[in-house]
N, C-alpha and C positions, 0 to 999 in steps of 0.2 A: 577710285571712286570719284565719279563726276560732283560738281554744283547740280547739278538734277538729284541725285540721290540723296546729298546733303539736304538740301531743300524739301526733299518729300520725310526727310527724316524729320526734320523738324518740325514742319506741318505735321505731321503724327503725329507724335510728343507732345506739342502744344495742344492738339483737338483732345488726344487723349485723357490729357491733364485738366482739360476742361469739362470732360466727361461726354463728348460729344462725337465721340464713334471714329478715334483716332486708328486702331484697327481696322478698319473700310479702305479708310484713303490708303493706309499699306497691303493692303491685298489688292486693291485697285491696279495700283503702280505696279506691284509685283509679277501678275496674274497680266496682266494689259500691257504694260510698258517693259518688262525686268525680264519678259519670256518664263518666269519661273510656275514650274506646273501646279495646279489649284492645291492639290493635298500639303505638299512645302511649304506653300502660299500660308496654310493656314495653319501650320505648324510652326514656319516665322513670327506670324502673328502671335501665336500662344504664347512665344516667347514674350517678344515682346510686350506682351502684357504684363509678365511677372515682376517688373522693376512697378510699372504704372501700378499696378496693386497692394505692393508692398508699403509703398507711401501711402496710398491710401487707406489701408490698415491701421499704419500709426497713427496717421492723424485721428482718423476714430475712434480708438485705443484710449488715445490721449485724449479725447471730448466727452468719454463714454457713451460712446454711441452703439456700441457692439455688442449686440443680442448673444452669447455666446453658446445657448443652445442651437438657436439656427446656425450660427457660422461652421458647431461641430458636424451638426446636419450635413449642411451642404458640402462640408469636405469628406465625409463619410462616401458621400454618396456622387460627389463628383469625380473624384479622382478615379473610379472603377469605371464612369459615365466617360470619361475621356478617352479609356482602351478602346472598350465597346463601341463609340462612335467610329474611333478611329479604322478598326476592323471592319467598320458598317462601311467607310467611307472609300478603305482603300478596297471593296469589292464591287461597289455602285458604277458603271461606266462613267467615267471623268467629264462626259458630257452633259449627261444629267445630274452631276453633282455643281457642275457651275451651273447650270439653269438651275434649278432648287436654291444654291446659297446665291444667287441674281433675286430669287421671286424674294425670296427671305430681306435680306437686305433694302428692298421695294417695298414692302409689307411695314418694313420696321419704320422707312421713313416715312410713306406716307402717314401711319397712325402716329408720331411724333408731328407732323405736321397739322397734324387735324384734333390734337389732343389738346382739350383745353386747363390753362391754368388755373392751377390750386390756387 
């Protein structure tokens, strides 16, 4: 492992940590720079989220900030959402799944760019 990939790791980490789409810059690197193909790419990613969410759970936990019906919700209902995609994703041509998760990614920043504060 290079200083490049140390470096892009912890730019993750930190964006991450900040809430600020530390996942992007690691599929970026990955997908663009890593050679690692798009569906890995984002299966890295997942990973990688699962420590970043985890703290961010307790700390919630510990503020009370956790609706606990929706969170059952959303685990109900995302964990069966993650196969599904995943079987969507590995039958979609890999080229039009990078241009779709490209347009997505573009969508997301420009309306964070253009969204005004509370």
């Amino acid at each position: 492992m290079g200083i490049a990939e140390v470096l892009v790791g912890f730019l993750a980490g930190f964006a991450g940590g900040l809430g600020v789409g530390g996942g992007s810059i690691l599929l970026l690197w990955l997908t663009a720079f890593a050679g690692t193909k798009q569906l890995s790419a984002q299966g890295i990613n997942l990973l990688f989220f699962l420590p970043c969410a985890a703290s961010a759970l307790f700390a919630h936990w510990k503020n009370g900030f956790i609706k606990w019906k929706t969170a059952l919700n959303s685990l109900l209902f995302g964990i069966p959402g993650v196969f599904f995609g995943y079987f969507i994703a590995e039958s979609i041509d890999k080229t039009l799944l990078r241009g779709t998760f490209a347009l997505l990614l573009l969508f997301i920043g420009i309306r964070e760019l253009l969204r005004k504060k509370e």
